[in-house]
Residue, then its C-alpha position, 0 to 999 in steps of 0.5 A: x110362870x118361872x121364878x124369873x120371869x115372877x121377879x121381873x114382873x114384879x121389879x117393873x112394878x117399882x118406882x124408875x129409881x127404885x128399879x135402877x138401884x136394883x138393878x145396879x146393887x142386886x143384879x149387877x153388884x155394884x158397890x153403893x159407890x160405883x152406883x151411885x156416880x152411875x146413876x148421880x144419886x148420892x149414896x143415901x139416896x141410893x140407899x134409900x131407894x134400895x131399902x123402899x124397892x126391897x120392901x115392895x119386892x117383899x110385898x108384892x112377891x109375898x101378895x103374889x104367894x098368898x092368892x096362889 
C-alpha cells in the first residue's frame, strides 16, 4: 500500500472535527484563523483538536510499522 492511500486511511480513523482540522491546517494550510471562521470552532478549540488528531495519526501510523 502507498504512503498516501496509509495516511488516508489512517485520517478517516480520527474523530469528524479531528479530520476537518487536519485536513483544513495540514493539507490545505489554513492559517488557525482562516480555519477556524471556516469551521466555527474557536481557535483553541481548533488547536486542540489538531494536537489530539496528531497524536493518533502517530499511534496508528506507529501501530501500523510495528505489525509489518
Amino acid at each position: 500500500m502507498e504512503r498516501r492511500q496509509i495516511l488516508e486511511d489512517a485520517i478517516r480513523q480520527l474523530s469528524p472535527g479531528e479530520q476537518q482540522a487536519i485536513k483544513m491546517l495540514k493539507i490545505r494550510e489554513m492559517s488557525l484563523n482562516e480555519a477556524a471562521v471556516a469551521s466555527g470552532m474557536t481557535v483553541g478549540a481548533l488547536k486542540v483538536a489538531t494536537h489530539r488528531a496528531l497524536k493518533k495519526l502517530r499511534d496508528l501510523l506507529s501501530d501500523r510499522k510495528e505489525k509489518s
